[in-house]
VOGU-3710 file (C-alpha; in Angstrom, 3 decimals, decimal comma):
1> xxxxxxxxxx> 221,293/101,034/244,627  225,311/101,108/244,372  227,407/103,420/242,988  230,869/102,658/241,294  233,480/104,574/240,082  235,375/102,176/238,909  237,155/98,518/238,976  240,851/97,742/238,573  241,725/95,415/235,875  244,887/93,038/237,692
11> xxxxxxxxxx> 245,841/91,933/233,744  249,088/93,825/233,779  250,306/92,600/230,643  247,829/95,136/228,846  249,185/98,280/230,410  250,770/100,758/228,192  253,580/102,204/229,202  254,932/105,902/230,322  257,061/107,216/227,280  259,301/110,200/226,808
21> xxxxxxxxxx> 259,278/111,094/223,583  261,725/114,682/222,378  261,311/116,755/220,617  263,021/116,031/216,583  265,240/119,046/215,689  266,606/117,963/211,994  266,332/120,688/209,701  266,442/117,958/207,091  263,626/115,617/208,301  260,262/116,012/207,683
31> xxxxxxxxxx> 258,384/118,321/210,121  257,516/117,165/213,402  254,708/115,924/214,144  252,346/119,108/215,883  252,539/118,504/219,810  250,216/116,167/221,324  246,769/117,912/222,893  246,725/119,114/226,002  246,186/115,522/228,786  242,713/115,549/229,488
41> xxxxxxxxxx> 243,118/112,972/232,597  240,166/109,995/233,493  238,887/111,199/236,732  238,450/107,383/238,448  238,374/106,293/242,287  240,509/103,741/241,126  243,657/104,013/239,131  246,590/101,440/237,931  249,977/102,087/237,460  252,157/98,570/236,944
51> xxxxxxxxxx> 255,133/97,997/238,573  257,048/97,051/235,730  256,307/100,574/233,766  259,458/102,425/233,429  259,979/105,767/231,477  261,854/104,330/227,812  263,239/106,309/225,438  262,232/105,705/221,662  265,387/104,790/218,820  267,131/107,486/217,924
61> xxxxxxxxxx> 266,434/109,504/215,083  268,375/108,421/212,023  270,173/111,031/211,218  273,429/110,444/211,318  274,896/114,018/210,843  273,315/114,558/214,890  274,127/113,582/217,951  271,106/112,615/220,081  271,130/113,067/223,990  268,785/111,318/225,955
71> xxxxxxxxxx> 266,881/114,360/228,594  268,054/114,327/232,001  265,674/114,938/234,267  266,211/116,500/237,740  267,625/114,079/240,258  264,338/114,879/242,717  262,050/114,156/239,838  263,858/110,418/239,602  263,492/109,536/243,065  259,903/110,381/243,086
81> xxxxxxxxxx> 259,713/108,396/239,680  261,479/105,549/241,805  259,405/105,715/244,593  256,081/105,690/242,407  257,166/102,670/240,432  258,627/100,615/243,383  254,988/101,005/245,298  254,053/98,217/242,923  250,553/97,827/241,788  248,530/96,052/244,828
91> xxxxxxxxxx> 248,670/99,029/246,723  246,945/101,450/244,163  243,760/98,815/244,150  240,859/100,665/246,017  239,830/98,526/249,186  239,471/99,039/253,367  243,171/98,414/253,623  245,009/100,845/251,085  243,260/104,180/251,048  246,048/106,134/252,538
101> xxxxxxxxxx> 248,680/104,191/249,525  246,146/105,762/247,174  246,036/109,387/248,725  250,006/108,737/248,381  249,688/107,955/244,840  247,815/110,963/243,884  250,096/113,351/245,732  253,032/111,831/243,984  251,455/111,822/239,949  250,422/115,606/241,048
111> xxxxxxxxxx> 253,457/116,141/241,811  255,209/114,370/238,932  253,141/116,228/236,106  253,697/119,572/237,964  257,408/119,323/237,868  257,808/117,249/234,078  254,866/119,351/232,403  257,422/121,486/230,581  261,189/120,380/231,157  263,834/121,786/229,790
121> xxxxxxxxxx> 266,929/120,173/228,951  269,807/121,119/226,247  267,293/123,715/224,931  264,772/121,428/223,877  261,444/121,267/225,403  260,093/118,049/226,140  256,453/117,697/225,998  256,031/114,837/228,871  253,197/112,739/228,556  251,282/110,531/231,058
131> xxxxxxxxxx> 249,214/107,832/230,412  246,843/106,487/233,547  245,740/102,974/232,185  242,120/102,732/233,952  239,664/99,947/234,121  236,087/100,097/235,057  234,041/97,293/235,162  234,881/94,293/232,461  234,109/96,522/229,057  233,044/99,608/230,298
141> xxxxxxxxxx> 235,342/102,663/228,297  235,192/106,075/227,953  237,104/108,124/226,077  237,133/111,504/224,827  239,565/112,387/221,085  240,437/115,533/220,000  241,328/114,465/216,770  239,275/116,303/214,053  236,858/113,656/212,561  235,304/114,526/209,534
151> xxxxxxxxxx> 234,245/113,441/206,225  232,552/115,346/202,919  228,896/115,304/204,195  229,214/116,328/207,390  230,785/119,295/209,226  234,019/118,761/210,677  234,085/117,896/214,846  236,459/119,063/217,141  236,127/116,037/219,324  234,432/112,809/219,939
161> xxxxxxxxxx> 233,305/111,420/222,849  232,192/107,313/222,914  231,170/105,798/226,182  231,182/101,746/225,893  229,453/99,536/228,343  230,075/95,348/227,479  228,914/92,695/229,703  230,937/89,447/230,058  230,007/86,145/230,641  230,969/85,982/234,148
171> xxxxxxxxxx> 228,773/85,493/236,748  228,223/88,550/237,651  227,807/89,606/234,201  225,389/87,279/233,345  222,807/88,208/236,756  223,091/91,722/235,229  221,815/93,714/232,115  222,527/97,369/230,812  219,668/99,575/231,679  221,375/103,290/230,332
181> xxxxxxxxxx> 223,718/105,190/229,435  224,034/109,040/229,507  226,448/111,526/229,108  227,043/114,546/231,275  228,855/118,094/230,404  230,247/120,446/233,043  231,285/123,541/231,718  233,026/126,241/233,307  231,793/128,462/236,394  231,477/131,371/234,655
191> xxxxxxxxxx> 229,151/130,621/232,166  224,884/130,183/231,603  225,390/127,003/233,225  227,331/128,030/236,482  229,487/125,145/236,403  226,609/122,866/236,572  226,463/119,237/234,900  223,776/118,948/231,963  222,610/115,744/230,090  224,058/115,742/226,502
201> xxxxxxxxxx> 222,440/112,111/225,417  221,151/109,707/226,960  219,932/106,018/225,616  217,240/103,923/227,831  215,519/100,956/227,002  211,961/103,405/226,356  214,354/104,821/223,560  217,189/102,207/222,750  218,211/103,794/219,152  219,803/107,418/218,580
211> xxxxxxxxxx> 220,817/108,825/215,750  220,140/112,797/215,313  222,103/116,313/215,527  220,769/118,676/218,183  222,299/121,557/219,495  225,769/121,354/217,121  226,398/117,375/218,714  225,856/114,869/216,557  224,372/111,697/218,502  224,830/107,565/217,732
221> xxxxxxxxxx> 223,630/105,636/220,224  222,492/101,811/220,675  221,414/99,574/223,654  220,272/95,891/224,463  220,715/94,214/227,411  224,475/93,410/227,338  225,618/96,163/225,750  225,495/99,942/225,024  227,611/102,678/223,288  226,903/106,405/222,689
231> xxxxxxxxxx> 229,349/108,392/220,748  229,014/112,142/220,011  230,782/113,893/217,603  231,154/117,881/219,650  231,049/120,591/216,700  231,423/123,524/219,149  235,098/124,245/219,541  234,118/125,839/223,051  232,622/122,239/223,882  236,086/120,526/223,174
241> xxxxxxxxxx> 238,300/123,179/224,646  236,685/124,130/228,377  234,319/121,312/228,626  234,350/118,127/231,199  232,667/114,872/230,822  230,944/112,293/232,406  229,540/109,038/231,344  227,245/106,924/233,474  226,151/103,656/232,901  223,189/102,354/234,855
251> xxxxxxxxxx> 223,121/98,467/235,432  220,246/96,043/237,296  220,441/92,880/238,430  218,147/89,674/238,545  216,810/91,148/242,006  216,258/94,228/240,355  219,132/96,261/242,343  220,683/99,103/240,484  224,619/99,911/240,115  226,029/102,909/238,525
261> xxxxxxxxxx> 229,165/103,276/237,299  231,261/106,365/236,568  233,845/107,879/233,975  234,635/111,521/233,962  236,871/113,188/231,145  237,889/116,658/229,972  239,752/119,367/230,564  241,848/120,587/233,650  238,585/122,434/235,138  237,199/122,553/238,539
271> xxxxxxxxxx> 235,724/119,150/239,109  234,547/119,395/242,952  231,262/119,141/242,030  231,111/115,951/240,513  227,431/114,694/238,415  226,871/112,886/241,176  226,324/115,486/243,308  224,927/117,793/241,069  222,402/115,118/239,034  221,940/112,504/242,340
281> xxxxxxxxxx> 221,220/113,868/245,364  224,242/113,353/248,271  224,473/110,338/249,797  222,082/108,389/248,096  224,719/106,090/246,891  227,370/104,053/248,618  230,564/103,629/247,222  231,125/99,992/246,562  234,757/99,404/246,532  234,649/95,083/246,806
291> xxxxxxxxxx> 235,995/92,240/248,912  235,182/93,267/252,496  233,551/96,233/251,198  230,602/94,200/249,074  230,099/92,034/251,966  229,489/94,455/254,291  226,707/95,803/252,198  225,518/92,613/251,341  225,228/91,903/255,634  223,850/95,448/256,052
301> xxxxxxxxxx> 221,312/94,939/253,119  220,105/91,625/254,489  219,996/93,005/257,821  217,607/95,811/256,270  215,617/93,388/255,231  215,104/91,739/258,434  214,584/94,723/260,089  211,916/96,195/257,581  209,862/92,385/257,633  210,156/93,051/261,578
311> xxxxxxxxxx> 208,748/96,285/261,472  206,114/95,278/259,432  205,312/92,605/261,897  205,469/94,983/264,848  203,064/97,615/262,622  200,452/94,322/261,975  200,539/93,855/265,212  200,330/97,553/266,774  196,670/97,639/264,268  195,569/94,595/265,549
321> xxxxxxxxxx> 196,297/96,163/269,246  194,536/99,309/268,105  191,277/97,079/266,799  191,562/95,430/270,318  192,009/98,929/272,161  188,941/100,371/270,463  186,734/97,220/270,889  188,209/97,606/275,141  187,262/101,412/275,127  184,043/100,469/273,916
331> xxxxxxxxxx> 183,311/97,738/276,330  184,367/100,087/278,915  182,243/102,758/277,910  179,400/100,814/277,625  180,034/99,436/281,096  180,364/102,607/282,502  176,947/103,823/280,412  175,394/100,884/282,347  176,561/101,551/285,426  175,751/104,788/285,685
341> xxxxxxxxxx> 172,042/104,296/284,108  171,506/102,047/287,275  173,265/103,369/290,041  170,602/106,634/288,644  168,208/104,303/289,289  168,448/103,246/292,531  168,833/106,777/294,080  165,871/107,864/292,426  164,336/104,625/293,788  165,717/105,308/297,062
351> xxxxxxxxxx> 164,819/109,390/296,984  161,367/108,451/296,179  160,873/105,985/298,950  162,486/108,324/301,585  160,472/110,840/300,782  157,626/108,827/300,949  158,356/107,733/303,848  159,466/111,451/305,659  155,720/112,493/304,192  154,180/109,398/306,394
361> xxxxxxxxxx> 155,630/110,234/309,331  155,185/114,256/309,217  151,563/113,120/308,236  151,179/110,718/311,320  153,047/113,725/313,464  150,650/115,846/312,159  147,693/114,004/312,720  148,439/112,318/316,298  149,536/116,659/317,445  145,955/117,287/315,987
371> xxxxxxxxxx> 144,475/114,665/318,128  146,708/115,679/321,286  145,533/119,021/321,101  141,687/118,208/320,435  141,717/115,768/323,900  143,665/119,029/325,908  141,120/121,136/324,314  137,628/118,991/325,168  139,322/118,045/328,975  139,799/121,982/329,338
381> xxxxxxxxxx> 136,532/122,938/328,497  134,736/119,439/330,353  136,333/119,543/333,869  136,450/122,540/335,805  139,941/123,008/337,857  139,956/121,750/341,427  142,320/121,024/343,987  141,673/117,189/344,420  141,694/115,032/341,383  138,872/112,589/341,054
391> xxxxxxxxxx> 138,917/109,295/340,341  137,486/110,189/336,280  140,217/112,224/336,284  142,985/110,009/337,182  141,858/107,436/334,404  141,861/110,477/332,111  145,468/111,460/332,759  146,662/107,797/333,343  144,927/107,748/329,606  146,589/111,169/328,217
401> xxxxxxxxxx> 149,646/109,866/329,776  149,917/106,164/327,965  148,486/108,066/324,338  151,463/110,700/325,233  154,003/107,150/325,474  152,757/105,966/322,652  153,238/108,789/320,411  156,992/109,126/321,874  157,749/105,668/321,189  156,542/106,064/317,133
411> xxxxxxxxxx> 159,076/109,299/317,129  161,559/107,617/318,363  161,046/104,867/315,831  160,579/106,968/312,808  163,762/109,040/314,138  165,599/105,425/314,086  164,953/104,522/310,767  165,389/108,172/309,472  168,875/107,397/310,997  168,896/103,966/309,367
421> xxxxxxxxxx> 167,868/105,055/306,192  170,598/108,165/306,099  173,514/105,492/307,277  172,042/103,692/304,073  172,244/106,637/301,670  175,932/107,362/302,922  176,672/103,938/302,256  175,192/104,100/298,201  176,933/107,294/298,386  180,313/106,034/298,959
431> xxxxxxxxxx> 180,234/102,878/296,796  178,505/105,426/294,287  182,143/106,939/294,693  184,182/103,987/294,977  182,822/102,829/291,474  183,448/105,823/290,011  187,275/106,095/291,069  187,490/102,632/289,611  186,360/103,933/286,492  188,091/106,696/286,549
441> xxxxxxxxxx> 191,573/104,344/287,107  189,932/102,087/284,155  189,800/105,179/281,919  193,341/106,466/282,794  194,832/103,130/281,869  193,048/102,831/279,006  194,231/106,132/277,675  197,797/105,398/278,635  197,515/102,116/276,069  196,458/104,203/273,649
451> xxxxxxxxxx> 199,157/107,084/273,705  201,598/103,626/273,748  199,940/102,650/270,821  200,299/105,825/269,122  203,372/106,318/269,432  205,227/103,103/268,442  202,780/103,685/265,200  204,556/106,906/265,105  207,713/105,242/265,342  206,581/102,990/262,896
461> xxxxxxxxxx> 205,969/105,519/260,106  209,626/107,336/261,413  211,339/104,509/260,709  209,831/103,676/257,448  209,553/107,047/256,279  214,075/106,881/256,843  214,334/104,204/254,782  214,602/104,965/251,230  213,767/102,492/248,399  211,616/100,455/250,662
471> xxxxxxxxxx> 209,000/98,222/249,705  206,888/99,334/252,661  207,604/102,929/253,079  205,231/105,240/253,224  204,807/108,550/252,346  202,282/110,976/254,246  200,379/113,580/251,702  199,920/116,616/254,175  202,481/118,599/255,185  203,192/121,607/257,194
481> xxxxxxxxxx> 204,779/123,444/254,430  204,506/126,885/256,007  205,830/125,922/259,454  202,942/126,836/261,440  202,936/123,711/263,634  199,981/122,000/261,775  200,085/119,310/258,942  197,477/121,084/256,743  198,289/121,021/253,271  197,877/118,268/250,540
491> xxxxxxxxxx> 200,728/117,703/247,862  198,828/117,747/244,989  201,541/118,079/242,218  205,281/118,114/242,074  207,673/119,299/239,344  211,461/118,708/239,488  213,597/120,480/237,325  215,931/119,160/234,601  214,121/115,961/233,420  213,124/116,615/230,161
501> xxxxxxxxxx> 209,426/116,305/230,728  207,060/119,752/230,175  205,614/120,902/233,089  202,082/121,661/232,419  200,958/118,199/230,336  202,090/116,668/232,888  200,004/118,785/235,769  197,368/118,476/233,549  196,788/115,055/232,308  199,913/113,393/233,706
511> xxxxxxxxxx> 202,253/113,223/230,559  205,102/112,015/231,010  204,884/110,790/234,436  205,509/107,032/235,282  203,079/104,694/237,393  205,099/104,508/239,694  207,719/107,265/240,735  210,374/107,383/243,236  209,423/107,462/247,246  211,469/111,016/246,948
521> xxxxxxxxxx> 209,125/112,650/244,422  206,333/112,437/246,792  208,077/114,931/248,970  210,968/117,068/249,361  213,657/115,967/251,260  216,752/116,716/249,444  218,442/114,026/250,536  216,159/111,551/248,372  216,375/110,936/244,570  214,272/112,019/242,441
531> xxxxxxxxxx> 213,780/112,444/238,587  210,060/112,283/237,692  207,019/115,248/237,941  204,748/113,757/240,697  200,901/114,794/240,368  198,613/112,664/243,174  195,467/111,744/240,854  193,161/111,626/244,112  193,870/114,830/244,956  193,417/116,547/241,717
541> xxxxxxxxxx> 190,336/114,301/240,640  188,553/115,230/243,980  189,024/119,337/243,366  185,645/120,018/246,007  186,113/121,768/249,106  189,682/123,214/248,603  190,068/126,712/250,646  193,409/127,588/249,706  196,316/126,699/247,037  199,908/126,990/247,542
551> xxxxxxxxxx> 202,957/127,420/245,062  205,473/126,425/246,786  209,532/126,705/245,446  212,048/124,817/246,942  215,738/124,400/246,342  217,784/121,982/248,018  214,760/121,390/250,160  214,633/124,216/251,406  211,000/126,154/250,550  212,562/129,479/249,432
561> xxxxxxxxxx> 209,314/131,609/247,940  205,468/130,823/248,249  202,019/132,328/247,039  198,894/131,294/248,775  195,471/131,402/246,621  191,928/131,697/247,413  191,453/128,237/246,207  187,304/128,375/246,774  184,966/127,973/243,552  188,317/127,116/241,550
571> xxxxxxxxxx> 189,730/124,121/239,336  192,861/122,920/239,206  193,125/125,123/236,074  191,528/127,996/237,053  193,252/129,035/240,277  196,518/130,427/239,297  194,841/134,102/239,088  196,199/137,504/240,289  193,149/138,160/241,683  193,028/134,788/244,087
581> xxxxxxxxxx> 196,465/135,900/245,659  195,514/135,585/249,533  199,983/136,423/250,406  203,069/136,044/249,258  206,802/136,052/250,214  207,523/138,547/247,571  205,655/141,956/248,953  205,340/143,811/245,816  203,053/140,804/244,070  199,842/142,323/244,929
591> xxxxxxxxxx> 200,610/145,929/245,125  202,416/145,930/240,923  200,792/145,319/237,688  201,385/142,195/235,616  201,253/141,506/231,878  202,046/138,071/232,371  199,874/136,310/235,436  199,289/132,454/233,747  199,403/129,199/234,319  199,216/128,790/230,636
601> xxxxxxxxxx> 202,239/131,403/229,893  204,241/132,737/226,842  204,119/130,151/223,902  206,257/131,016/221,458  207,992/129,008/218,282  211,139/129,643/220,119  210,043/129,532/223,721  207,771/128,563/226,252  207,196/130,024/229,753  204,298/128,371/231,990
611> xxxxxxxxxx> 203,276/129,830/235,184  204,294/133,081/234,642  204,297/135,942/236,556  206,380/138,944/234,739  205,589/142,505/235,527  207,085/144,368/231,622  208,587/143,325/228,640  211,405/145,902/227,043  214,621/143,891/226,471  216,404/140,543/227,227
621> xxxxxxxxxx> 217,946/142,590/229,202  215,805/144,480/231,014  212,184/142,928/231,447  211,277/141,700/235,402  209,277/139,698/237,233  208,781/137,196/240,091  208,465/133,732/238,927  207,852/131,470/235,491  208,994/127,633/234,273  211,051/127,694/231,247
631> xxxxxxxxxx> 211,272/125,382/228,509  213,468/126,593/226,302  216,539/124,620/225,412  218,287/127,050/222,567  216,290/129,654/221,727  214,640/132,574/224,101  216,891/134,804/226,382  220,446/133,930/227,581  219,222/133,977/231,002  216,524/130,774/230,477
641> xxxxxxxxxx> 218,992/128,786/228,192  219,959/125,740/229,224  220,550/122,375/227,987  217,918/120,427/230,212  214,534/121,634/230,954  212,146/122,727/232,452  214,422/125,465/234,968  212,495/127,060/237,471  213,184/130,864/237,398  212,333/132,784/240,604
651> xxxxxxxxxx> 213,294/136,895/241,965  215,253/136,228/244,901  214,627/139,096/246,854  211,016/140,308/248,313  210,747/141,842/245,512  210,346/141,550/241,598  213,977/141,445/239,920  215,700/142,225/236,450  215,608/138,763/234,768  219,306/139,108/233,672
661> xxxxxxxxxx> 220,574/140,391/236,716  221,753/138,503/239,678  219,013/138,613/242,129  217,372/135,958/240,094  218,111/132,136/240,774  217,237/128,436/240,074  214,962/126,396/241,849  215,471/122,094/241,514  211,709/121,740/242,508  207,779/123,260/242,722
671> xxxxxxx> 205,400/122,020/244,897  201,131/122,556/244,767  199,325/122,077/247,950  195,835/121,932/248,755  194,316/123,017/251,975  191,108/122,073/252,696  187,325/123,758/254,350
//
């Protein structure tokens, strides 16, 4: 989307020029004319001065009987009139090369009306008056008359304001259509509105045609797709005399990019906060200012492209890496599963077969001790002693002796394969081991892919989630609203102030809401545009299992108050109950009694208030409470007047707060969040 102030129009020929006019002071002419109304200047990024204006005096008057004298003006105030005029017009066009010529320029018409504003010269005041010829794009005017207007049906008007928007048939025209055009107010700081731009009118393509009265403005509008014009006639003299205006026309393109251009009028009030900033979030538009400019932004938008279609080839391709990851950690941990089963099975295998085999050899130990001891025993009790061995005898011991060999030779045998058979279990034992610590490696590396993988998806989703407008951003539903370090609650339903659309049809049922709604309405980062009530269908269509519910308020993205509910056994109806508060930011909510505590509020004929939370009712001017949404656009309490609605009305303090007093403020958005069993 682009945003323009406006275009300079290089057809000089068509520039008025700067007059002087004085002041008539024959007795015998007709009165003069009543002075001029006060300059209400065009506030444009671009302004055009030609070089060949020159400050000309008209004829003088014919009346002969006078002398007429031409004003003098200071000698300072010619040279700076010199100096302007000899600047010549190509430096006062907006580009990359001349915005320090048109900080200049300013300095020097601020200077200019400053010193001429009222002149005096021979005793005659000369009302000075200073045209700025400005161009916007090819047909777009806006212009605000003081002139009464009036005719025998209708009440007379203190002003009229008519925004134009005409599309040529130049190229650029022709890729283009009108797609609105709305007018703006700002009135001064000190009043209901705090200096804050409201939408007077507004005509769209959903509602081409106006023609009503509302609120002492009387409203003609039209649109098609090449041109638009909204004129309203202002009937409140406070409207005409400390008012300023803006008119902005919205424009889109054959590839469906938007452009908005910019007019403000009015009187000399405190413009730094301009409808862009107050209606459009900062920064969501560029300034296009042409030539280098446009390219630039056409290069950068191109390159945005590329980049987005790269990321979304690098996020096809991290999911196809995480398929592959999962089907490898499978693999792998089926590998392992097999492993292990069978390594278990061959040291059971080989436990059961050494012990088998220790239980043969104790048993043979055992048996051949048995039969050592029955031979000692029967050769004991056969032969008595005597000092010279007999021949029996030797053959006996020579017997004993070989049996003894024999039995020492299977010991030592069974000893060496017990030895054998221990080298063998140290060997399973170690491989055992050795498999295991290549697992273990296998594992390691495996998890390292998949932190990798997580975090360029990560990086993925930060990069899309910073691009605004995107055809593949995405927006995550849970947040951690409460800053507790966890991602735990579910949008479920936002309203933004100001849009014209009530607040509870569209909670409800989803009046009013579009099919598709800006990226920044599913969140709220302040920095994003937004203009529509969000409510996420899945989540209030699936109402089961929901612990808690939060009401969130947030202004400039920044969550200011919150209530949590006990959300269990509710509806999304049903849960906006005094008795369901769980906490709250404001510490008296539980503690005071309520005669308001309803998602369903105050209906009156003159008023609405939904979700509201009010503690007494005695006067305007005296009644309190913590929170409610108004919808009142002229009738109810000064305090929830306002030309736009719904406002969101909230105690500032941690406590409940006089409605009409200053501890009460304005939030731009609500937020319901779901957390979950």
């Amino acid at each position: 989307m682009t945003w323009v102030k406006s275009k300079t129009n290089q057809n000089q020929s068509q520039r008025p020029k700067l007059r002087l006019k004085p002041k008539q002071t024959s007795t015998s002419s007709p009165p003069p004319p009543s002075p001029p109304p006060p300059p209400h200047y065009h506030h444009h990024q671009s302004h055009t001065l030609s070089s060949s204006s020159s400050f000309s005096l008209p004829p003088p008057p014919p009346h002969h009987h006078h002398h007429y004298h031409p004003p003098q003006f200071h000698p300072f105030i010619n040279k700076i009139i010199k100096i302007l005029v000899s600047l010549g017009p190509e430096i006062l066009i907006v580009n990359e090369d001349s915005i320090s010529a048109l900080a200049v320029k300013y300095a020097l018409l601020h200077v200019i009306l400053t010193a001429c504003r009222f002149y005096k010269s021979n005793s005659k005041v000369i009302f000075v008056s200073v045209v700025i010829v400005v161009d916007t794009f090819a047909g777009f005017d806006f212009t605000f008359n003081l002139t009464p207007v009036s005719n025998a049906n209708t009440p007379q008007a203190c002003g009229v304001l008519l925004c134009t928007e005409a599309l040529h048939d130049s190229s650029l025209d022709k890729s283009r259509k009108v797609a609105g055009l709305t007018i703006y107010k700002q009135g001064p700081k000190d009043d209901t509105t705090n200096g804050l731009w409201q939408q007077l009118a507004s005509i769209t393509p959903q509602s081409p045609s106006e023609y009503r009265v509302s609120d002492a403005r009387r409203i003609v509008g039209s649109l098609n797709d090449t041109k638009a014009t909204l004129k309203l006639e202002l009937l409140k003299s406070e409207d005409c005399q400390s008012s300023q205006f803006s008119c902005i026309v919205h424009l889109v393109d054959s590839k469906n990019q938007t452009t908005l251009v910019q007019s403000i009028v009015g009187g000399e009030i405190d413009s730094s906060g301009n409808p862009e900033y107050d209606i459009f979030p900062a920064d969501s538009f560029p300034v296009s200012t042409g030539g280098k400019g446009a390219l630039a932004i056409g290069n950068v938008e191109q390159l945005m492209s590329s980049l987005r279609e790269k990321m979304s080839c690098i996020e096809s391709r991290l999911k196809d890496s995480d398929l592959k990851d999962d089907k490898l950690e499978d693999t792998i941990e089926n590998l392992k599963a097999s492993m292990v089963g069978e390594i278990n099975k061959v040291d059971s295998k080989f436990r059961d077969h050494l012990s088998i085999s220790q239980n043969r050899v104790e048993d043979r130990l055992d048996m051949l001790e048995n039969r050592l001891e029955d031979k000692l025993l029967q050769l004991s009790l056969s032969k008595p002693p005597s000092t010279e061995p007999h021949g029996s005898d030797r053959n006996d011991s020579n017997h004993i002796a070989s049996q003894l060999s024999e039995i020492t030779n299977a010991v030592r045998e069974t000893k060496s394969k017990v030895v054998k058979i221990e080298e063998t279990t140290t060997k399973t034992a170690s491989a055992t081991a050795a498999i295991n610590n290549k697992l273990w490696h296998v594992s390691s590396n495996v998890n390292a892919i998949s932190n990798l993988t997580n975090g360029l998806a990560n990086s993925v989703d930060t990069f899309t989630m910073t691009c605004p407008g995107g055809a593949s951003a995405s927006v995550q539903e849970f947040f951690d609203v409460l800053h507790t370090g966890q991602k735990e609650w579910r949008l479920a339903f936002r309203g933004t102030a100001y849009n014209s659309v009530e607040i509870l049809p569209a909670y409800v049922h989803g009046t009013g809401i579009p099919a598709e709604v800006e990226v920044g309405c599913k969140q709220f980062n302040y920095s994003l545009p937004c203009t529509n009530h969000y409510r996420n269908k899945d989540a209030m269509d699936n109402w089961e299992n929901v612990d808690e519910v939060l009401l969130a308020v947030f202004n400039k993205g920044q969550l200011v108050k919150n209530i949590v509910f006990n959300g269990r056994s509710s509806t999304p109806t049903t849960w906006f109950e005094a008795n369901r508060v769980v906490v709250s930011s404001w510490s008296d909510l539980k503690t005071q009694s309520h005669n308001f505590f309803s998602m369903e509020g105050e209906l009156r004929a003159q008023y609405r208030r939904r979700f509201f939370i009010n503690h007494d009712y005695t006067t305007c001017e005296a009644f309190r409470g913590w929170f409610f949404v108004g919808e009142s656009t002229g009738n109810g309490c000064l305090m929830e007047k306002s030309l736009s609605k719904p406002i969101f009305q909230y105690a500032t303090g941690n406590t409940m707060a006089v409605w009409a007093s200053d501890n009460v403020a304005r939030a731009d958005a609500i937020g319901i969040f779901l957390k979950y069993e």
